[in-house]
Biopython code that builds the backbone (N, CA, C, O; Angstrom):
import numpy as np
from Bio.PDB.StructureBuilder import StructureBuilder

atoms = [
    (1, "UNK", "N", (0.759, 28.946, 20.123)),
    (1, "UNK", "CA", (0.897, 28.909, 18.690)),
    (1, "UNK", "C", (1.901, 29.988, 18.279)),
    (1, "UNK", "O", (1.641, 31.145, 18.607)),
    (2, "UNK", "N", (2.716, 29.798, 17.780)),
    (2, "UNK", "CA", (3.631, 30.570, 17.269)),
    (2, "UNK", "C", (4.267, 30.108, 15.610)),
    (2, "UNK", "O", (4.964, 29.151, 15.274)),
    (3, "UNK", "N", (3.580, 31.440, 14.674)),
    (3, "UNK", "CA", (3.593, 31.408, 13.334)),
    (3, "UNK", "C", (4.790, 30.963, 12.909)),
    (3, "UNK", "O", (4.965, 29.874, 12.362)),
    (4, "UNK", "N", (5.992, 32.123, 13.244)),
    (4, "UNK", "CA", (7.318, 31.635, 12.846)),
    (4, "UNK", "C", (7.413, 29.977, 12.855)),
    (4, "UNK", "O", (7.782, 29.256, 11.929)),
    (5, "UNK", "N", (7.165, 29.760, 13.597)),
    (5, "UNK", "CA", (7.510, 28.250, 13.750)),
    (5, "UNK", "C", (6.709, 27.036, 12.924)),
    (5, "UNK", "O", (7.164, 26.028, 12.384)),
    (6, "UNK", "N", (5.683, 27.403, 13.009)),
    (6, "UNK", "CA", (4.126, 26.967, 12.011)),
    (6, "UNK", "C", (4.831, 27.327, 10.530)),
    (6, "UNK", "O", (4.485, 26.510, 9.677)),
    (7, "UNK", "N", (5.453, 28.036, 10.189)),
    (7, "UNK", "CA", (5.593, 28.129, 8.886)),
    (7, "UNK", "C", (7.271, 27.502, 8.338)),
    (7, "UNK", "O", (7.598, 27.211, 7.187)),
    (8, "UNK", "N", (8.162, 27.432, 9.664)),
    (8, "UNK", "CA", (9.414, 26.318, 9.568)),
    (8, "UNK", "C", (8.768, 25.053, 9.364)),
    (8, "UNK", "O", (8.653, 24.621, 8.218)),
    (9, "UNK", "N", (8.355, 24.445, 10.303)),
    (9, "UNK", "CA", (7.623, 23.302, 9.934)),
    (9, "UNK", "C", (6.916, 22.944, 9.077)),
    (9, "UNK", "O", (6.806, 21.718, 9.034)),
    (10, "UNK", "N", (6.283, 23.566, 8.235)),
    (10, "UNK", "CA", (5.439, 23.408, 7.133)),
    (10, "UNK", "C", (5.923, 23.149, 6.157)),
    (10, "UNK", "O", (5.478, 22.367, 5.317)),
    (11, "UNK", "N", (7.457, 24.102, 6.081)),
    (11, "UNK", "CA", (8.246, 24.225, 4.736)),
    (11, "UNK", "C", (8.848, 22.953, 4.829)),
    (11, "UNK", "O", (8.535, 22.305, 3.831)),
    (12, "UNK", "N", (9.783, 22.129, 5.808)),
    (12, "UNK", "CA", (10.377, 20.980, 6.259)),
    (12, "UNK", "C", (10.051, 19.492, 6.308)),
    (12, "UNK", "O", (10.917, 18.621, 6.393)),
    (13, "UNK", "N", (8.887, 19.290, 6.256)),
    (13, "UNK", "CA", (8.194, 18.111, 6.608)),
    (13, "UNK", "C", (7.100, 18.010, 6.107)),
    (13, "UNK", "O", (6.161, 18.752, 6.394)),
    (14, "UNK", "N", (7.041, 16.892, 5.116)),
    (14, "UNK", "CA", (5.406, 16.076, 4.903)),
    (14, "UNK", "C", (4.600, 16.388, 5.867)),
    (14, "UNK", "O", (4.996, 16.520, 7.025)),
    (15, "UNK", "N", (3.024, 16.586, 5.400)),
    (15, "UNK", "CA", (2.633, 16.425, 6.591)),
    (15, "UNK", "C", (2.009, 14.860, 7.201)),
    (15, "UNK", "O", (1.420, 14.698, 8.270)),
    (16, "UNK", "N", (2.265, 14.044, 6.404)),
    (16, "UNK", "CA", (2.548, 12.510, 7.283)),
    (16, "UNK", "C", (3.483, 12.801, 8.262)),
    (16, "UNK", "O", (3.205, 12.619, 9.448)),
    (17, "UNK", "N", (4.222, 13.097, 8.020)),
    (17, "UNK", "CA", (5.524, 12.792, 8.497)),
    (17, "UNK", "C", (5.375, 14.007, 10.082)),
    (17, "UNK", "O", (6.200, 13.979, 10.996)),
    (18, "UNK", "N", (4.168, 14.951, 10.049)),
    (18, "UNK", "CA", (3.520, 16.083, 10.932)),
    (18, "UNK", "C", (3.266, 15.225, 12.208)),
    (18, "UNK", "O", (3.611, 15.119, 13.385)),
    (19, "UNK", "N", (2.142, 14.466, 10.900)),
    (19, "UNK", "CA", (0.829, 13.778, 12.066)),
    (19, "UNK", "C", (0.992, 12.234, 12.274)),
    (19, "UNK", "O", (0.127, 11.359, 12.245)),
    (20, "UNK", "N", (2.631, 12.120, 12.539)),
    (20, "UNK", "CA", (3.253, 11.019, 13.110)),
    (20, "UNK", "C", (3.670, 11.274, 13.886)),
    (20, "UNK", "O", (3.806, 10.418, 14.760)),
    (21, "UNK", "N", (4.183, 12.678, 14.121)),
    (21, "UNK", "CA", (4.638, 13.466, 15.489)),
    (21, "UNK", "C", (3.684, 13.531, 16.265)),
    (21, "UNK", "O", (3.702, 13.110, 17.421)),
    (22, "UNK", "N", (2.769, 14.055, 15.722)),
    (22, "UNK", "CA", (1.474, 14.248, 16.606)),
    (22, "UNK", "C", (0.824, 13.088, 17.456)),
    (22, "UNK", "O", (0.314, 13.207, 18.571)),
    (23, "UNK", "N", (0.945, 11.958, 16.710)),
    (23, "UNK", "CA", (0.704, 10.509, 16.872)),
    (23, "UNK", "C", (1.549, 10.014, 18.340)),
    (23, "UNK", "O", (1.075, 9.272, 19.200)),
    (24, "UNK", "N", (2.775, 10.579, 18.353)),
    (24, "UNK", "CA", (3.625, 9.958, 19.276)),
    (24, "UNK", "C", (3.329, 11.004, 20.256)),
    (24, "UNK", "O", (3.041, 10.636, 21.395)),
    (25, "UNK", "N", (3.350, 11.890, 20.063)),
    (25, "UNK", "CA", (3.266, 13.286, 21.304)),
    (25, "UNK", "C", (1.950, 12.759, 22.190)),
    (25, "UNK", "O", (2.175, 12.502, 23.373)),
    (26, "UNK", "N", (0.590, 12.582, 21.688)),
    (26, "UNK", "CA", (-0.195, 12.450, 21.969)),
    (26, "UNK", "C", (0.182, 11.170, 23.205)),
    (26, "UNK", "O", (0.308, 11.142, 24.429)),
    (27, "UNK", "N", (0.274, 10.116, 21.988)),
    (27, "UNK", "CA", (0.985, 8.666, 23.091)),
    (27, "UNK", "C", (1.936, 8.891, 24.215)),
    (27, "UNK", "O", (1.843, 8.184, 25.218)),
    (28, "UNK", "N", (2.558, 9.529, 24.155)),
    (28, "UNK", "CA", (3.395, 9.982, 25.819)),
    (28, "UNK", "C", (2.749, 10.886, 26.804)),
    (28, "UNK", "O", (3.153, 11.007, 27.961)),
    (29, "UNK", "N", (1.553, 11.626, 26.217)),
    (29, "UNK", "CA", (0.564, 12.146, 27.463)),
    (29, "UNK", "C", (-0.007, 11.739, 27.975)),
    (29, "UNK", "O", (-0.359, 12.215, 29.054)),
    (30, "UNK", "N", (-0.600, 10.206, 27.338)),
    (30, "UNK", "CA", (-1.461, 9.176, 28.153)),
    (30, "UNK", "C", (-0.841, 8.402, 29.213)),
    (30, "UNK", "O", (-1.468, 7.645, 29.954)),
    (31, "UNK", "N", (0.564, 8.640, 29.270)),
    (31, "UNK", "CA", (1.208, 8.070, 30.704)),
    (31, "UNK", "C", (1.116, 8.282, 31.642)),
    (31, "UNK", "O", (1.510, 9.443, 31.754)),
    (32, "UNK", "N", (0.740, 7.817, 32.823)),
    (32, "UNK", "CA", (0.658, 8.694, 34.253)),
    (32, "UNK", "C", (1.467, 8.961, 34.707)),
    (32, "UNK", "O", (1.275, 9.014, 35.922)),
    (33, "UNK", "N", (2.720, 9.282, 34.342)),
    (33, "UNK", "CA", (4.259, 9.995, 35.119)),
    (33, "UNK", "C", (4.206, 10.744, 34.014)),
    (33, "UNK", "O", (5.357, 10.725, 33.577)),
    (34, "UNK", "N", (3.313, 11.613, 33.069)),
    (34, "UNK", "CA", (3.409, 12.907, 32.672)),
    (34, "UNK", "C", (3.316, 14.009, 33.817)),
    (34, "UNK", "O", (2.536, 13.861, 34.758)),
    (35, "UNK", "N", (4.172, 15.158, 33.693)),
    (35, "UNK", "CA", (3.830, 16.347, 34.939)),
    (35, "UNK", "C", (3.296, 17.073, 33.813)),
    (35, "UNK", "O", (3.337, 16.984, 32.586)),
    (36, "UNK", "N", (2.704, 17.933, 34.808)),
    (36, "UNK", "CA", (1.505, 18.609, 33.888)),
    (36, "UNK", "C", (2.515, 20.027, 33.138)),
    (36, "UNK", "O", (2.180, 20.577, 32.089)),
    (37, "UNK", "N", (3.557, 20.348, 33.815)),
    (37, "UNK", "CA", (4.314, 21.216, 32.722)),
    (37, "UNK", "C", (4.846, 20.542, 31.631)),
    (37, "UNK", "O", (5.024, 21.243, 30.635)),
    (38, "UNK", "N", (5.240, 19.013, 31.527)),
    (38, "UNK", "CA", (5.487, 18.558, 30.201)),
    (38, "UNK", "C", (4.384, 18.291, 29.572)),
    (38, "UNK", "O", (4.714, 17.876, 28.461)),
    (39, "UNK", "N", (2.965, 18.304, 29.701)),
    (39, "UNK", "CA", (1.874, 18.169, 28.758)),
    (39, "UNK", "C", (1.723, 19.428, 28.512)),
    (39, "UNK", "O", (1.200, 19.548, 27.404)),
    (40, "UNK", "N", (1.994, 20.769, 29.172)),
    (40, "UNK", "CA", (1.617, 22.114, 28.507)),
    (40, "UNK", "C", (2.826, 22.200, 27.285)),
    (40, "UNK", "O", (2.638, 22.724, 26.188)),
    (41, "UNK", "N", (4.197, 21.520, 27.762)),
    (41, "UNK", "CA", (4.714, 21.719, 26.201)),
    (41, "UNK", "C", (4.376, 20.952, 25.098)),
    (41, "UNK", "O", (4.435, 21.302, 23.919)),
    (42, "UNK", "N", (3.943, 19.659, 25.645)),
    (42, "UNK", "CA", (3.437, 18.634, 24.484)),
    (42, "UNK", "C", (2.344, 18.942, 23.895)),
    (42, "UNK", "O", (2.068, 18.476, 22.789)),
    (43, "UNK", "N", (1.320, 20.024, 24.738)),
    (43, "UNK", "CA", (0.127, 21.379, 23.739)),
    (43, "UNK", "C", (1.007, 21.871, 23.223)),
    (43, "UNK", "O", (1.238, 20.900, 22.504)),
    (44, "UNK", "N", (1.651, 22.478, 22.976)),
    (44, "UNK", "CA", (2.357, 23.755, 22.214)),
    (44, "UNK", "C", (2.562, 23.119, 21.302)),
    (44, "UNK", "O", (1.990, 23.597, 20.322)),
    (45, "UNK", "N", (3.285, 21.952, 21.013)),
    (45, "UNK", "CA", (4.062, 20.894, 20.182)),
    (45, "UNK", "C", (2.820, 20.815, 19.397)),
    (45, "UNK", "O", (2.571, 21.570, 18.458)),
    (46, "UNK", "N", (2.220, 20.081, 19.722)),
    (46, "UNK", "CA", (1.106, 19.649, 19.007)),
    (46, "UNK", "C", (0.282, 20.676, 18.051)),
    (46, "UNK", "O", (0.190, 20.635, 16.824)),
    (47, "UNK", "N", (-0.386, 21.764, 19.111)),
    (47, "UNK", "CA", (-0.349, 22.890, 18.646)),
    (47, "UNK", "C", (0.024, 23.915, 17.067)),
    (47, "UNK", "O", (-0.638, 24.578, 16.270)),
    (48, "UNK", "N", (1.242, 23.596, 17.226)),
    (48, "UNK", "CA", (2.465, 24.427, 16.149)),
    (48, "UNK", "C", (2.390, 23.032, 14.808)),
    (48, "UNK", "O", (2.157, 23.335, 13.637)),
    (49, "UNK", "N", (2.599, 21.722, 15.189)),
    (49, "UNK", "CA", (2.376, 21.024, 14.261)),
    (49, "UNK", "C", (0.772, 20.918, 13.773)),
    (49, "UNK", "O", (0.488, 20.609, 12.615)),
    (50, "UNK", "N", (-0.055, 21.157, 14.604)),
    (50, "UNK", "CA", (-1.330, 20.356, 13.830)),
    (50, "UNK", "C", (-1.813, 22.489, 12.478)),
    (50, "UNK", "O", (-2.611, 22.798, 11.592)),
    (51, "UNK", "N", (-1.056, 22.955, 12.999)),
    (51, "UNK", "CA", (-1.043, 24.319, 12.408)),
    (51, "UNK", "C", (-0.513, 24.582, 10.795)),
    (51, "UNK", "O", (-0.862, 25.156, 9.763)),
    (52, "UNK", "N", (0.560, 23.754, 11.334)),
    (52, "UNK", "CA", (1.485, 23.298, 10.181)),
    (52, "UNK", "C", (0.911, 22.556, 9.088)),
    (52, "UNK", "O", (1.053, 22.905, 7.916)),
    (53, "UNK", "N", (0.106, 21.289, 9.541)),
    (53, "UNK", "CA", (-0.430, 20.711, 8.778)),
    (53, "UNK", "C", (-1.710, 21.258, 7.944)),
    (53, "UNK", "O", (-2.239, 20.825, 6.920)),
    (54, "UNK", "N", (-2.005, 22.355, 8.753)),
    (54, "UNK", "CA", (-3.016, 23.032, 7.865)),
    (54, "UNK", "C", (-2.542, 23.706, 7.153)),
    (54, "UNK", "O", (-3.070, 23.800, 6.045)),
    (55, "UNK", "N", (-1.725, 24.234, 7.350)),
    (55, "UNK", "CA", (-1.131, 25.322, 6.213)),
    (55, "UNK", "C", (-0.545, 24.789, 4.812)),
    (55, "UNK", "O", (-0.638, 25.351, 3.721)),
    (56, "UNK", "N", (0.196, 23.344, 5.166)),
    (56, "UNK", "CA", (0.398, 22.700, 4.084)),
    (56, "UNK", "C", (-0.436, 22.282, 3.163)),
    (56, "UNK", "O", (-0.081, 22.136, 1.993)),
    (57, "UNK", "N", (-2.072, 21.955, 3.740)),
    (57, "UNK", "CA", (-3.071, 21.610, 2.972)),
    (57, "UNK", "C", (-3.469, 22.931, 1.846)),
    (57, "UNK", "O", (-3.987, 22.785, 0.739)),
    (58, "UNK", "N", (-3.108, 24.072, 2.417)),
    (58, "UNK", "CA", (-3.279, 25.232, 2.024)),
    (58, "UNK", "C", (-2.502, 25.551, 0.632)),
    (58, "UNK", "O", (-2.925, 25.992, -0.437)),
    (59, "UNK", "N", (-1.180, 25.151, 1.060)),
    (59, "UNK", "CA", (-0.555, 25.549, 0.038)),
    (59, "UNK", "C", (-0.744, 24.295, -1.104)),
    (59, "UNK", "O", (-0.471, 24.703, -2.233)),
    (60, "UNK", "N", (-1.138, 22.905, -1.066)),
    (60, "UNK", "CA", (-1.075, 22.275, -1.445)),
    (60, "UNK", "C", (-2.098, 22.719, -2.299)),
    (60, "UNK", "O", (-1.939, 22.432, -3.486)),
    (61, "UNK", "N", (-3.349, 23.495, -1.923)),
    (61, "UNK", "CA", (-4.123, 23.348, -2.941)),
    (61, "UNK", "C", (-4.243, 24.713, -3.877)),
    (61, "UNK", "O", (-5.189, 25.090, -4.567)),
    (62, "UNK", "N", (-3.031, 25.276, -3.667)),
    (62, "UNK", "CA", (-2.569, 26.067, -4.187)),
    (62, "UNK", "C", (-2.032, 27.643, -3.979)),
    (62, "UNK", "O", (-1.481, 28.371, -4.805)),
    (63, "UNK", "N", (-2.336, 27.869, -2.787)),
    (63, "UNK", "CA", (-2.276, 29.192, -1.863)),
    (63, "UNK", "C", (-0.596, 29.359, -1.496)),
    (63, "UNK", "O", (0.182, 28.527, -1.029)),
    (64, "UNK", "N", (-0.402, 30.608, -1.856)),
    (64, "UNK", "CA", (1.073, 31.050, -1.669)),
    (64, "UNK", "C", (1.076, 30.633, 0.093)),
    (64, "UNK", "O", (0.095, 30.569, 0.835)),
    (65, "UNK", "N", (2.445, 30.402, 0.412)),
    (65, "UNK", "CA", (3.019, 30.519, 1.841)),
    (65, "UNK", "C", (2.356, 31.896, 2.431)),
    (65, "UNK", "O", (1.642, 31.915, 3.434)),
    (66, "UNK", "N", (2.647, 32.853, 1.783)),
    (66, "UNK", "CA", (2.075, 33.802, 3.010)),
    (66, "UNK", "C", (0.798, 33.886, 2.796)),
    (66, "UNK", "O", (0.228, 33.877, 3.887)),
    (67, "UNK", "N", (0.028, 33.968, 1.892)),
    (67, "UNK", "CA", (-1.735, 33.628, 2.263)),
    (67, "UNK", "C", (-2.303, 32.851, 2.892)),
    (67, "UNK", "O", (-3.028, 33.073, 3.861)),
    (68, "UNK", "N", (-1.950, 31.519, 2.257)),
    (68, "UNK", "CA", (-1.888, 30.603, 3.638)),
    (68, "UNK", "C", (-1.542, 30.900, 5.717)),
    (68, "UNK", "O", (-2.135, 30.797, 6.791)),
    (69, "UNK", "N", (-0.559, 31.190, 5.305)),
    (69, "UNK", "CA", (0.063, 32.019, 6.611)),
    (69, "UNK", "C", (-1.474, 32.508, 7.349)),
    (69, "UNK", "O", (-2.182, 32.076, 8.259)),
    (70, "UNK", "N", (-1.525, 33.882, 6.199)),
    (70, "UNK", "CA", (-2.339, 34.712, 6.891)),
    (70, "UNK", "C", (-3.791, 33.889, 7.395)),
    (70, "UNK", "O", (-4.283, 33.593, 8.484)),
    (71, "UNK", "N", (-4.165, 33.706, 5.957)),
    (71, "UNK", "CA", (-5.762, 32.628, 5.863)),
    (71, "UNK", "C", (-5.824, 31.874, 7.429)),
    (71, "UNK", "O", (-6.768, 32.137, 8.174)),
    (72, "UNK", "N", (-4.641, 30.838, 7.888)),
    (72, "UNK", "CA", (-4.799, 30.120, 8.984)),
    (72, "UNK", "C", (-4.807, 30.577, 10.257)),
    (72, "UNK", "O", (-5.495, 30.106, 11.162)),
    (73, "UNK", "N", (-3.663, 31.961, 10.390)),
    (73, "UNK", "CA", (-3.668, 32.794, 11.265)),
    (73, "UNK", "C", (-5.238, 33.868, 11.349)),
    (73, "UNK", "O", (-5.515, 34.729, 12.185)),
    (74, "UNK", "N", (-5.834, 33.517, 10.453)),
    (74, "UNK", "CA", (-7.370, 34.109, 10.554)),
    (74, "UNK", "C", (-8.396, 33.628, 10.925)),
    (74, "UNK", "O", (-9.366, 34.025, 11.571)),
    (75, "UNK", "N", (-8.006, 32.448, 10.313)),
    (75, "UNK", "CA", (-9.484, 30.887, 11.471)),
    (75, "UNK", "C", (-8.626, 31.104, 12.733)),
    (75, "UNK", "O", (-9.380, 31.670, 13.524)),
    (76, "UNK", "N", (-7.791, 30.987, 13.136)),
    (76, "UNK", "CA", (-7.425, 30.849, 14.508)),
    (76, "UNK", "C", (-8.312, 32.141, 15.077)),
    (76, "UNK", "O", (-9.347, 31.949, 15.715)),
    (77, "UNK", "N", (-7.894, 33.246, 14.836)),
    (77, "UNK", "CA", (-8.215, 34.438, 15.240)),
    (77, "UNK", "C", (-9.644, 34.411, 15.638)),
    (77, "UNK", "O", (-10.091, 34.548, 16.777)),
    (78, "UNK", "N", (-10.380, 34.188, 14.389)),
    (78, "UNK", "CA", (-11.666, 34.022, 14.342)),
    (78, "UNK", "C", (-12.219, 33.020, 15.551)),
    (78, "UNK", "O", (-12.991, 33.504, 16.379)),
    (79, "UNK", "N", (-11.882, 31.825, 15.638)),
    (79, "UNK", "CA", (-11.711, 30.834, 16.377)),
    (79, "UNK", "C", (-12.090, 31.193, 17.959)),
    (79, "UNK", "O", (-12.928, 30.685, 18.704)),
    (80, "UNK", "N", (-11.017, 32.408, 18.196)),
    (80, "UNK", "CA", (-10.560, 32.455, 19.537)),
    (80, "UNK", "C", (-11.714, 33.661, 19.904)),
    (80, "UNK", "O", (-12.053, 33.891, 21.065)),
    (81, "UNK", "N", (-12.198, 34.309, 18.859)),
    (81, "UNK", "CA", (-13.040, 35.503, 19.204)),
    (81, "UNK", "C", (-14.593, 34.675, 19.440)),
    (81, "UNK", "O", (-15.436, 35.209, 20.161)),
    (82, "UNK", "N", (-14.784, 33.771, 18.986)),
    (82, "UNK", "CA", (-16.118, 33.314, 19.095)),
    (82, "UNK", "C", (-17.013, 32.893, 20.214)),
    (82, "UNK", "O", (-18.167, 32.533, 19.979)),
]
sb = StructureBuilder()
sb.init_structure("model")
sb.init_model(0)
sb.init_chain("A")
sb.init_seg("    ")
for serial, (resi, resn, name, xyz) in enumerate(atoms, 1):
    if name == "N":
        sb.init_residue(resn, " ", resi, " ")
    sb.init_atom(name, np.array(xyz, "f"), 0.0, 1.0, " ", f" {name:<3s}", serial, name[0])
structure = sb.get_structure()
């Protein structure tokens, strides 16, 4: 997960337009001529977008970019400590 990037994406793209990426990323891991280093980038991918899409919900419902930011970067945190 990497914020910088979580917060390019957020600013750039619907998030339909997120979790259509996500949609297709997903669909090319279910192939069996995936190597397992292109599914660790297709996590990251996924990852950074499904991040994105939260943050947009965030701001959508009214939360500045960087609260949001922070707010999501805090469930994660939280997340990972549990």
């Amino acid at each position: 997960m990497k914020l910088p990037i979580i917060k390019h994406l957020q600013k750039n793209n619907s998030a339909e337009k997120m979790q259509h990426t996500i949609d297709v990323l997903e669909s090319f891991t279910e192939h069996r001529s995936v190597k397992e280093e292109e599914m660790d980038v297709v996590g990251e991918l996924v990852t950074n977008l499904a991040g994105a899409i939260e943050m947009n919900k965030l701001v959508e419902e009214g939360m500045s970019e960087k609260d949001a930011a922070n707010t999501f970067a805090k469930r994660v945190l939280g997340s990972i400590d549990q």
